[in-house]
C-alpha positions as CSV (number, residue, x, y, z in Angstrom):
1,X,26.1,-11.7,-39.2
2,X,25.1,-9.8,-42.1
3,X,24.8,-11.3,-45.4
4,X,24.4,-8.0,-47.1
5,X,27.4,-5.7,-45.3
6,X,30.1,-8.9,-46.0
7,X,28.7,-10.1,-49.6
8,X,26.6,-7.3,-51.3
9,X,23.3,-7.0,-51.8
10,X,23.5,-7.6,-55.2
11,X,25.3,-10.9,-54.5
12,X,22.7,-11.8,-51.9
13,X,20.0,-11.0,-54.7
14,X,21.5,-13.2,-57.2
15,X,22.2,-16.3,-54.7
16,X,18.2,-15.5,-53.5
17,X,17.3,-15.6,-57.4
18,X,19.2,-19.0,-58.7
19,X,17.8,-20.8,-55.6
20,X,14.1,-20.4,-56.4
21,X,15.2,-20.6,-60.4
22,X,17.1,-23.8,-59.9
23,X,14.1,-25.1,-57.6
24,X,11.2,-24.1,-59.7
25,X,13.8,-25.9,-62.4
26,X,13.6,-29.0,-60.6
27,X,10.2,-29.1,-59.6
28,X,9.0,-28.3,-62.9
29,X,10.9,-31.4,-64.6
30,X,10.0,-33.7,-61.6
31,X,6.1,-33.0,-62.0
32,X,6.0,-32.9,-65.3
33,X,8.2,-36.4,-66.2
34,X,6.0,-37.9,-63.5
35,X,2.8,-37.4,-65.1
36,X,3.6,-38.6,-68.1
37,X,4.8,-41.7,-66.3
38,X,1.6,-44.7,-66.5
39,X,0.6,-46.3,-63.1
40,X,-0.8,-49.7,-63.8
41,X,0.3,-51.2,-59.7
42,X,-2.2,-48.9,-58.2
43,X,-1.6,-44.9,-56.5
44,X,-1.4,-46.4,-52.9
45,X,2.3,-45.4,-51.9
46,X,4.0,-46.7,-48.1
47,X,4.9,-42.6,-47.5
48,X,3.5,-39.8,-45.6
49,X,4.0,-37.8,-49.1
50,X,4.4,-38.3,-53.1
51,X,8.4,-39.5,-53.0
52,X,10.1,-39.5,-56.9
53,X,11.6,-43.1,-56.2
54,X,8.0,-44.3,-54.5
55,X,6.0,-43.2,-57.7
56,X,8.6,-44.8,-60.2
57,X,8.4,-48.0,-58.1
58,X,4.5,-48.1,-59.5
59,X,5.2,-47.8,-62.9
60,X,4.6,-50.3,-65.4
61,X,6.7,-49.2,-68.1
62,X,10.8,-49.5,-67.7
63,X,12.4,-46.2,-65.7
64,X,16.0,-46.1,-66.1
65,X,16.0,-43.5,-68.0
66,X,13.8,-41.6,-66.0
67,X,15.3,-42.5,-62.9
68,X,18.7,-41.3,-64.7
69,X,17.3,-38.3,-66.0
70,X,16.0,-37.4,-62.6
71,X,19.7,-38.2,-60.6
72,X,21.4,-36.3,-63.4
73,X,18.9,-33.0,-63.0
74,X,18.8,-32.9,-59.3
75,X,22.9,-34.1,-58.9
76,X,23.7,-31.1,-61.3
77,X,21.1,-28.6,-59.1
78,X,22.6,-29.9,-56.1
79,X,26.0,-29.5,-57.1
80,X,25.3,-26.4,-58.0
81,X,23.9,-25.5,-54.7
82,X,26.8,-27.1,-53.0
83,X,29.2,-24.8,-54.2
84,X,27.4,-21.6,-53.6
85,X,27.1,-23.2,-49.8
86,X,30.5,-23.6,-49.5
87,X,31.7,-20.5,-50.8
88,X,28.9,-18.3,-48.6
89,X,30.6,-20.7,-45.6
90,X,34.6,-20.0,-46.8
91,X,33.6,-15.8,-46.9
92,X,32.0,-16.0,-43.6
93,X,33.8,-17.9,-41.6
94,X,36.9,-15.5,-43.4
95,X,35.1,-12.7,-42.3
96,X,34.5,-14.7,-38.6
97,X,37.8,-15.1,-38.2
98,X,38.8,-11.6,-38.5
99,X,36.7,-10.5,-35.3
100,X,39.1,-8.9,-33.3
101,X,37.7,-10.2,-29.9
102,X,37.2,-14.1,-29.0
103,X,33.6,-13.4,-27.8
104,X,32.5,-11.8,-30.9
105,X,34.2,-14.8,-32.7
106,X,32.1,-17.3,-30.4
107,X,29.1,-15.7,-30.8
108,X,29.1,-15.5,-34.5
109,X,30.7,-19.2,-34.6
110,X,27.6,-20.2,-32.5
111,X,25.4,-18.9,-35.2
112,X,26.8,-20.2,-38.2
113,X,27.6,-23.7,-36.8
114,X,24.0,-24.8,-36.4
115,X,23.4,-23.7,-39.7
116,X,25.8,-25.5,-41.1
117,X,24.8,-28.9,-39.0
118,X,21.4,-29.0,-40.4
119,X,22.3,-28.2,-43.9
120,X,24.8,-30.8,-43.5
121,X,21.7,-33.4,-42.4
122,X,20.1,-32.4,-45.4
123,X,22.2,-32.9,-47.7
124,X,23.6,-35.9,-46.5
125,X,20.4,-37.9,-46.1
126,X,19.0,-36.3,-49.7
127,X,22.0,-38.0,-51.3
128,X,21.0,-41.2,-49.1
129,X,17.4,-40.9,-49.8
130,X,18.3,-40.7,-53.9
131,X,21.7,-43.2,-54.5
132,X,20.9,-45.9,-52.2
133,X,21.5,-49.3,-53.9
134,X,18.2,-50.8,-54.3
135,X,19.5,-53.8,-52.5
136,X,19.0,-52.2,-48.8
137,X,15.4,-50.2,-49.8
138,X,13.1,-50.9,-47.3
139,X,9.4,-48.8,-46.5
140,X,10.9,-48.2,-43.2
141,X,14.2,-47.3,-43.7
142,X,12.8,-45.0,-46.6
143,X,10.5,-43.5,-44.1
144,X,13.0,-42.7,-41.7
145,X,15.7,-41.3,-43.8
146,X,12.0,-39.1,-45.9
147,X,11.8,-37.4,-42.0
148,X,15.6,-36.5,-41.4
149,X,15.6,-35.1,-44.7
150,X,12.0,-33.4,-45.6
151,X,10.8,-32.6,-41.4
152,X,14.1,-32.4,-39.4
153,X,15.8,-29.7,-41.1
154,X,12.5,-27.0,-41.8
């Protein structure tokens, strides 16, 4: 498929753009409100890399409103995201479905599915990752759902 002949390249431009806006965005609040944050339980985290919920679980001082401020920013980005997915998907798979031959329809189905699987994965074990009740957190199951989400889809 090509994203430029069915969208524009304008449009492919522009979706290119508020990804790396909305994910500087996000990194940029993340890094900075977890600086500020003071770490009086040590900086020995049970993750192969610096996880947002890990860090707040060595705080000293009370994170609710941190931990708020962070599922607010990133629920917002990644609705955001979301929708631009699912639009891309609804013009391509409109655009798939006018193939005139069944190959051509396989083929290109074949492509896009894949795609759609392991940004699927991602999403879904983000969400996980982020709105698990607290009640069923454990360092491995935290582990485990960090790799389907941070290693499985790259």
């Amino acid at each position: 498929l090509h994203f430029g002949t069915l969208m524009g390249s304008r449009a492919c431009v522009r979706m290119a753009a508020a990804a790396w806006a909305s994910g500087f965005l996000n990194a940029l609040l993340h890094t900075a409100n977890t600086f500020s944050i003071p770490l009086c339980q040590g900086n020995v985290l049970d993750q192969f890399f610096c996880e947002v919920p890990q860090i707040l679980k060595l705080s000293c001082s009370d994170t609710y409103l941190r931990e708020v401020g962070f599922l607010v920013v990133s629920a917002c980005l990644t609705f955001g995201c979301f929708v631009f997915i699912v639009l891309s998907y609804v013009q391509i798979f409109t655009a798939v479905l006018r193939i005139p031959s069944e190959q051509g329809r396989h083929k290109a189905f074949s492509m896009c599915l894949p795609h759609l699987a392991v940004v699927s994965l991602f999403v879904t074990t983000g969400l996980f990752a982020y709105l698990k009740p607290p009640s069923i957190s454990s360092p491995a199951l935290d582990l485990v759902v960090t790799v389907l989400y941070a290693v499985v889809p790259p």
